[in-house]
N, C-alpha and C positions, 0 to 999 in steps of 0.2 A: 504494500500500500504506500505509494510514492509521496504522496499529499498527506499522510495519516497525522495529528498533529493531539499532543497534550497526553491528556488521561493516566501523565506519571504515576497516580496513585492509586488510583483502580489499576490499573498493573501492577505495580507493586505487591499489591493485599493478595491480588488471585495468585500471584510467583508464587508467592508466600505460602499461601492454600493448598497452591498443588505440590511444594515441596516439602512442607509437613506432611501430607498424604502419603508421597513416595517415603520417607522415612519413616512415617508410622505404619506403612502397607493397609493402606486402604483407601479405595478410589473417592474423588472429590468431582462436586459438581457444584459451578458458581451458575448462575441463575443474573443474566444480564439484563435489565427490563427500563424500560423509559420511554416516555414520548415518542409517538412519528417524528421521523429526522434525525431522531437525537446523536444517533450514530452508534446504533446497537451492535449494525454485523462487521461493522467495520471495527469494532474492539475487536469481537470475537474473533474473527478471521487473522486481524494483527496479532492477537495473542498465540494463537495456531502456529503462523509462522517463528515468532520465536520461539516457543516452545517445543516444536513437535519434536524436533530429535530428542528426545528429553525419554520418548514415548517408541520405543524401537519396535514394537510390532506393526504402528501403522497410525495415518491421521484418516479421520471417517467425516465427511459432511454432510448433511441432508437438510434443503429447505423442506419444512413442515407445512408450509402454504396455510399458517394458523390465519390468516384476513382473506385468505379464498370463502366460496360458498361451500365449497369440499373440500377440507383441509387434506392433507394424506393421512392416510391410514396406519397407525403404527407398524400391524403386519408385513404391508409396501416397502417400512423403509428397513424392518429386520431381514425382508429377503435383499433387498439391494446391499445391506451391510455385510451379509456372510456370504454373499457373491463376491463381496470383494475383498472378504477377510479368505479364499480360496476356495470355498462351500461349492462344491457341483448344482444346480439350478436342479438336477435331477433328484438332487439330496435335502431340499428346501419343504418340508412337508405343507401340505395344502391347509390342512388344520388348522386353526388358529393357536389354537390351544398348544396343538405339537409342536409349531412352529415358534411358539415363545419357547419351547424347553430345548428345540436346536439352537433358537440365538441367544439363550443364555448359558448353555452349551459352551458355543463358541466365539464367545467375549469374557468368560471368566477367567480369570489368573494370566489373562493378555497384560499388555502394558501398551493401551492405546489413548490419543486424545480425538474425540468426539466432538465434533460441534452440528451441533441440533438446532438451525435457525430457524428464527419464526414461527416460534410455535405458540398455537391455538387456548390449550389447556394444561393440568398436570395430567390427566386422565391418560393423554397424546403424549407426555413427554417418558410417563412413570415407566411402563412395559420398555422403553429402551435404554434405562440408566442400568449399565452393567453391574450384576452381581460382584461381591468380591473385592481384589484391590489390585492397586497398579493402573487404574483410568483415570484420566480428567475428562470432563464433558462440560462444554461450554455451552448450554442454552441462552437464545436469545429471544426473546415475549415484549409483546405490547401490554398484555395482562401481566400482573405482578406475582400471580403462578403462587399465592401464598400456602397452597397447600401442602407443595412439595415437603420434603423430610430432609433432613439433616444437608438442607444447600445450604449455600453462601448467595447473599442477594446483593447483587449491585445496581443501586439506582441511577442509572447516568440522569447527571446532568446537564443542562447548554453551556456551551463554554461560557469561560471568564473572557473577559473585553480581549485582555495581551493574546491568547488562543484562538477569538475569532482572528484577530489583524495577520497573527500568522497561518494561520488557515491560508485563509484569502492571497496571502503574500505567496504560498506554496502552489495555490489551484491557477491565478492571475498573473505573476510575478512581484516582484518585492516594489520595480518602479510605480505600477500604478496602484497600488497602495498609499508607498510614503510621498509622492506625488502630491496629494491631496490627504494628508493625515486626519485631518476634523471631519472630511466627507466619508473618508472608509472608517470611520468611528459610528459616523453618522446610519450609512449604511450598517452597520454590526446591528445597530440598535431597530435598527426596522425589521432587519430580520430574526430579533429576538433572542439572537445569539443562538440560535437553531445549525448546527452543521447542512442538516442536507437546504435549507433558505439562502447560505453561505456559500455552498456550493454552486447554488443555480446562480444567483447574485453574479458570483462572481466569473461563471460563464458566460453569464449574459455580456459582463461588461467585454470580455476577451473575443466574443463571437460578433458585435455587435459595430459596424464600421463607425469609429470616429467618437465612441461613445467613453465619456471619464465618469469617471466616481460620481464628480459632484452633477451630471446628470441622471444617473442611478439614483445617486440620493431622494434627487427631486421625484422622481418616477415613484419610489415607494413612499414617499412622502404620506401621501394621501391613504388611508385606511380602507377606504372603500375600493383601489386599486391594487391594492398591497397583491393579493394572492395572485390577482391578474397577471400580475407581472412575474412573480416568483411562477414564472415555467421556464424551462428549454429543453425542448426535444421530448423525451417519452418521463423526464424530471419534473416534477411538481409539487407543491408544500400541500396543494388543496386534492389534491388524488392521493396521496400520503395520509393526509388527516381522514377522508370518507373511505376511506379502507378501514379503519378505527371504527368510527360512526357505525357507518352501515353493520358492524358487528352487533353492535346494542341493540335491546329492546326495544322497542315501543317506549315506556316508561322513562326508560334513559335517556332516549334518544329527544323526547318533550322536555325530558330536564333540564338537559342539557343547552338546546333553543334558549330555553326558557327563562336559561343564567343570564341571557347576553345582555338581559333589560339590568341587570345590576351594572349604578355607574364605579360605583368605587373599586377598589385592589382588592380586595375581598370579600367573603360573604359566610355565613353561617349556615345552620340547617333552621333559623328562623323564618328569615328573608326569602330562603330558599321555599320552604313550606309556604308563601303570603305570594310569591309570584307562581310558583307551579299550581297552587292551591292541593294541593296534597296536604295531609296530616304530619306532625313532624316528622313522629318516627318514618312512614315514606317516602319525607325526602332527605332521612338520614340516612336511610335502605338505599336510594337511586345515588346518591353522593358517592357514599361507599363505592357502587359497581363504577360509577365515573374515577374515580380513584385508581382503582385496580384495571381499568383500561386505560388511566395514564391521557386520560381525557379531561382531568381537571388536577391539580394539585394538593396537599396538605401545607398550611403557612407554615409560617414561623408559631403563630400563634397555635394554640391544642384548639381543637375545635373550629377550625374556620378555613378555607379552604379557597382558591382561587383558579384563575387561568393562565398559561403562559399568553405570551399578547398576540402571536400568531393564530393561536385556536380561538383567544375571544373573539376576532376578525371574524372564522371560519363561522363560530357560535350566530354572530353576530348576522349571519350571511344567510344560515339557515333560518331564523327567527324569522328575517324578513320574507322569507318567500311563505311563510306559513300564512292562512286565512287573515284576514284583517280584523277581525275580532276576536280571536283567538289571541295575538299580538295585544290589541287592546285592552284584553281582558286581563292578562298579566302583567300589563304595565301598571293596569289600575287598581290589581290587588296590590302591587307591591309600594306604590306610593299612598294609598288608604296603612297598611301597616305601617310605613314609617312614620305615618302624621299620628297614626292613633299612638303608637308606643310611646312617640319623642314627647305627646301631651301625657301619658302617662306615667313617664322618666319627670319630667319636670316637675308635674304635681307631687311626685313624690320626694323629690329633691327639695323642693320649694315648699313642703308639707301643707298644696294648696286644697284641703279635703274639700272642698265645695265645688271642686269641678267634677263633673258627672264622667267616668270611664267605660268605655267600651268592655264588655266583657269579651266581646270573641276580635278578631282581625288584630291581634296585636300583642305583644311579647309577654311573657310573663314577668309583671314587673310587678313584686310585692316588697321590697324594703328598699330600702337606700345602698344596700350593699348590690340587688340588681339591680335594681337604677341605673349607676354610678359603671355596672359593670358593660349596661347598655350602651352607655354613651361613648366607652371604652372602644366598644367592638362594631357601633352602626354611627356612627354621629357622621364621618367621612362620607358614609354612603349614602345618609338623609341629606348633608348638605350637599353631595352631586344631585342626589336627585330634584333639586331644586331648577337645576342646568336641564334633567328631563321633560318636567313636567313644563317647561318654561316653551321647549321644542315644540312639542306636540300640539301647543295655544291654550294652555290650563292654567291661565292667571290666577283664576279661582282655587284652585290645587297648590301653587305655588305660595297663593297668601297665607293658607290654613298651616301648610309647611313649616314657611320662614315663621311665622306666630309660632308655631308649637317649639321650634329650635331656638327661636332666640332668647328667651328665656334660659335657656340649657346652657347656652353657648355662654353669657352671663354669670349665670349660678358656679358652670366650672373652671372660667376664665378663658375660656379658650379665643382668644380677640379676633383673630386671623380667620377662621370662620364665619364668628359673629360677623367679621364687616360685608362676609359673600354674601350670610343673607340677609342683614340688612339691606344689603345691595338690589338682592332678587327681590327680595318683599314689598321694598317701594315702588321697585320698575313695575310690580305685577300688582300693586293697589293703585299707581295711577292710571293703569289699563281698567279697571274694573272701577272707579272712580267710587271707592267706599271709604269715606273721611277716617274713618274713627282707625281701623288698621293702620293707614298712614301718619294717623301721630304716633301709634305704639313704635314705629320703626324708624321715627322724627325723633321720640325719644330715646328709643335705643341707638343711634345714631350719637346723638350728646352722651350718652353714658361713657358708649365706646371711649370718643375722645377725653371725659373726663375722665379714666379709668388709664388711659395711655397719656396722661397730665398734659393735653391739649387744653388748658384752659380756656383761651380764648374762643377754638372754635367751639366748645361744647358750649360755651357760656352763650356765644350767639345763636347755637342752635338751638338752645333750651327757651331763649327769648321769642323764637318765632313758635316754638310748640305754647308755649304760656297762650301768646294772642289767638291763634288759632282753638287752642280749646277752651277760649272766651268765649270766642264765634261761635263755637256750636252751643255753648249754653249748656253744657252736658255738664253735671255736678263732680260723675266720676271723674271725668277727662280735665275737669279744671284743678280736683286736688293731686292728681297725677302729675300736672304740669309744672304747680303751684310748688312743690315738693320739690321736684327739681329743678325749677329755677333758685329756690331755697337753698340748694344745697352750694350750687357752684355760683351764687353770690359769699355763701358763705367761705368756700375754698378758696374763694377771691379775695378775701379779705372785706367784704362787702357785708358785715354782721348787721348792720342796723336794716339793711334792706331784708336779710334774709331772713330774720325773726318774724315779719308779718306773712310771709311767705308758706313760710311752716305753720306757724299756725291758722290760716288758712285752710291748708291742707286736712290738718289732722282734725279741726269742727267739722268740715266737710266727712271727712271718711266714719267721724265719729258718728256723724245723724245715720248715713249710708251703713251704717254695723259692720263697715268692712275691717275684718280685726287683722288682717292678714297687712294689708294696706297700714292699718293706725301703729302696728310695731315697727316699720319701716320708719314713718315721720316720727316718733318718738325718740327713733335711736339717731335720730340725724340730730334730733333739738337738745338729746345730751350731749351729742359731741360738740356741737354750738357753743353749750355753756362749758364745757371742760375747757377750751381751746382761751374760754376768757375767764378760766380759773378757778370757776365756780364748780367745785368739784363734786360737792357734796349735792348739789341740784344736778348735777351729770348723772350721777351714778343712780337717783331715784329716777327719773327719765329711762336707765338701761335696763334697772329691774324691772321697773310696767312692759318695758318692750320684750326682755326675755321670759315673763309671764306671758305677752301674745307669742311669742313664738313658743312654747311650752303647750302651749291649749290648742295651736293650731298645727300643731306637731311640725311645726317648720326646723329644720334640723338642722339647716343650712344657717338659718338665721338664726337661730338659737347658737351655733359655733361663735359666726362675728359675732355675735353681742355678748359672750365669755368673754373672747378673747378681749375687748375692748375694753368692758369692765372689767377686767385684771389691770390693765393699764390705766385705767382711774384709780383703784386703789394702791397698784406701784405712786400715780402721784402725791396720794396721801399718807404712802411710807408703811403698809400696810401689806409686807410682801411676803407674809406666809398666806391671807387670803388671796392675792394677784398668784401666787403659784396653784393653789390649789384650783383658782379659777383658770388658770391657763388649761393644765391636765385636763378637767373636765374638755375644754373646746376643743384640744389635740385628740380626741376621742372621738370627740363627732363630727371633727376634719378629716379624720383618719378612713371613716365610713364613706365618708361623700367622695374623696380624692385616695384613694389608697397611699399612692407616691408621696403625700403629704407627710405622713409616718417618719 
């Protein structure tokens, strides 16, 4: 294999393998398995070659045609094997039965290497692993064959960056590589770092008159063109991948589609359950089979599982050509789940018991420890799918969204998101021309910048939401506003303005019973007076507040307003209670944010 490049250490491990073997006298069988492309036979074959002499009775190979409609038949390949280990064809019994006890007849106490590519199952692989010792046998699978007994499993990987450049540098030449270095980097990355994508890639570029890198580049640029182009000659990434595919079920094969609607890098068997509409354990059952066909991945994360970016493409390829409401109907389960869970996660976070919950279409979220773990594992993917539902013309979809996230985004700091959906939220409440949304995202807009100590512009963003939720005359929307102009008057150093402001606020939410709302402006009017030394009128303003947060099981708010009362009593010198009161906050920081710990 002239071009063969990398995989130092899967080499290594199998040498390894099969030379413990040979000096313990017992044959070894590594189990090669990974992705279309990845460059299964082409280990296995390179390994062959240096190896074989190693193996003095003989090297044996047989494609298994495991992605055929008829794979071959074990039987087929034990008479080709002992035809060519010297077996007379007259001596081959018909049998099947007899016929495994001549081929294990005569493959035991040989010292051969085997390589058995492409195979189907273990069922097709188990009847030709030779009795005995003194074998190595290299299988190569798209399936991950986990049933086999006592193999060695190697998951190949897609190369590292340095292993695609010299790939390419080996298949193309080294010039039109280092040529343009940012564009064959560039190229690596479109093709996913996939060998066999790498390979056509890179014959396209060498077949193609006149054509450099950084046209290649541009050519796969586009996703919706990517597989198109990854062909040359009877080579393709997309005839590679639907050899896979078309193995799968039914079941699978919908699952699979069914992924390509998730925007983010990964997904769970939640998400997965809310777009396929399957039950969880069913699409923890179809996951699995996608797994062990090497048709979706397992993270980093336990539990969550993704795509390499070429199969999303393929994924992605197949969805669209499905029914149009079939497409629609999965798009729409799986952004109703992320709107219902994120308002879920929030409430729960924010311990807002007054909001009414979905009981079915949405995660199960019952403490702040899964809350917290929600937001962990979907928040990325709620806030792409803001960018989805924005596609499709679902203003209405996208405002319900960014409301339910941004609160979240808020509660656990996360700013960088917050600002996407504020972003999306306000583009898709002036398209639907619904006032009230539009302040919530006018205000969360000033918090942003007060929170990333933009004073200035929060303070003038906070002044245009003040007027505007004059205008509407709405009670809520005025002590909402009132509050926060209140606040970053006062962060401004602006105390005499900001005193009427607050309280304002807090008569307002007090008539309205909104208690969730009155511990918020009360913990703002202690810090008010702490900042002007009045400490002891600080600290009864934070206990009324950590009383509403306590009854409103707000857990979030309950944490700040420890910590903060710890630091009132620190100014009053008072710091066996300021420690104790810390401990307590660190505790219910520690639930909300783990990393906080």
């Amino acid at each position: 294999m002239p071009d063969f490049t990398g995989r130092a250490s899967e080499i290594e491990v199998i040498e390894r393998e099969a030379l413990v073997g040979r000096h313990g006298q017992h044959s070894v069988t590594a189990v090669v398995t990974g992705k279309p492309g990845v460059g299964k036979t082409c280990l296995a074959v390179h390994l062959a070659h240096r190896m074989g002499a190693a193996y003095e009775d003989g090297e044996l190979y047989a494609d298994l045609r495991g992605v055929d409609e008829r794979p071959a038949l074990p039987e087929e390949i034990m008479a080709r094997f002992m035809q060519a280990l010297g077996v007379p064809e007259t001596e081959i019994p018909g049998d099947t039965c007899l016929r495994l006890d001549a081929y294990r007849r005569t493959v035991t106490g040989r010292s051969l290497l085997i390589v058995l590519d492409n195979a189907a199952d273990e069922k097709q692989v188990r009847t030709l692993l030779p009795p005995g010792a003194g074998s190595l046998v290299l299988v190569t699978s798209r399936n991950r064959l986990m049933g086999l007994e006592s193999v060695h499993w190697c998951d190949l990987e897609t190369f590292p960056t340095s292993a695609s450049l010299d790939f390419m540098r080996k298949v193309v030449g080294e010039d039109a590589v280092d040529r343009e270095p940012r564009d064959a980097q560039r190229v690596a990355e479109f093709c996913g770092h996939l060998p066999l994508a790498l390979r056509i890639a890179a014959i396209r570029l060498h077949s193609t008159c006149n054509m450099r890198m950084s046209d290649l580049a541009r050519e796969l640029r586009d996703e919706r063109d990517r597989l198109e182009a990854l062909k040359a000659g009877d080579l393709a990434v997309r005839a590679a991948f639907n050899l896979s595919y078309r193995k799968m079920g039914k079941g699978a094969r919908n699952t699979f589609k069914s992924l390509a609607h998730v925007p983010g890098a990964d997904f769970g068997t939640g998400i997965c359950s809310a777009v396929t509409g399957l039950e969880v354990r069913q699409a923890a059952k179809m996951l699995r089979k996608l797994v062990d066909a090497n048709l979706v991945e397992q993270s980093e994360v336990p539990g969550r599982f993704r795509f390499h970016d070429l199969l999303k493409v393929f994924s992605r390829e197949k969805m669209e050509k499905g029914p149009a409401d079939r497409v629609q109907g999965d798009r729409r389960r799986m952004l109703t789940w992320l709107q219902r869970s994120a308002l879920k996660a929030q409430s729960t976070l924010g311990g807002v018991s007054e909001v009414e919950l979905p009981d079915s279409a949405s995660a199960e979220i019952d403490s702040i420890e899964t809350a917290a773990a929600w937001v962990d594992s979907e928040l990325l993917n709620a806030v792409a799918a803001l960018g989805v539902a924005a596609s499709y013309d679902a203003p209405e979809r996208v405002v319900g969204l960014a409301l339910a996230l941004s609160g979240i985004c808020e509660t656990v700091g996360r700013w960088s998101e917050w600002e996407t959906v504020i972003d999306a939220g306000a583009r898709a409440a002036g398209e639907v021309e619904v006032r009230s949304p539009m302040l919530v995202f006018l205000t969360a807009r000033a918090n942003l910048a007060r929170y990333r100590r933009e004073f200035s512009e929060a303070l003038s963003c906070a002044e245009d939401v003040y007027a505007a939720a004059r205008a509407t005359g709405l009670p809520a929307s005025i002590a909402g506003a009132a509050n926060l102009l209140g606040c970053l008057k006062m962060e401004t150093g602006q105390t005499d303005e900001a005193l009427p402001l607050l309280r304002e606020s807090l008569s307002i939410y007090e008539k309205l019973d909104l208690k969730h709302e009155v511990g918020k402006v009360l913990y703002n009017l202690g810090t008010i007076h702490r900042a002007a030394g009045e400490t002891e009128k600080a600290i009864g303003y934070f206990e009324r507040d950590l009383t509403v947060c306590v009854e409103t099981m707000d857990e979030s708010g309950a944490a700040e307003t420890l910590n903060t009362l710890a630091l009132a009593y620190v100014d009053m010198g008072r710091l066996r209670k300021a420690e104790e009161l810390q401990r307590e906050a660190l505790k219910k920081f520690s639930k909300i944010r783990p990393s906080l710990a």
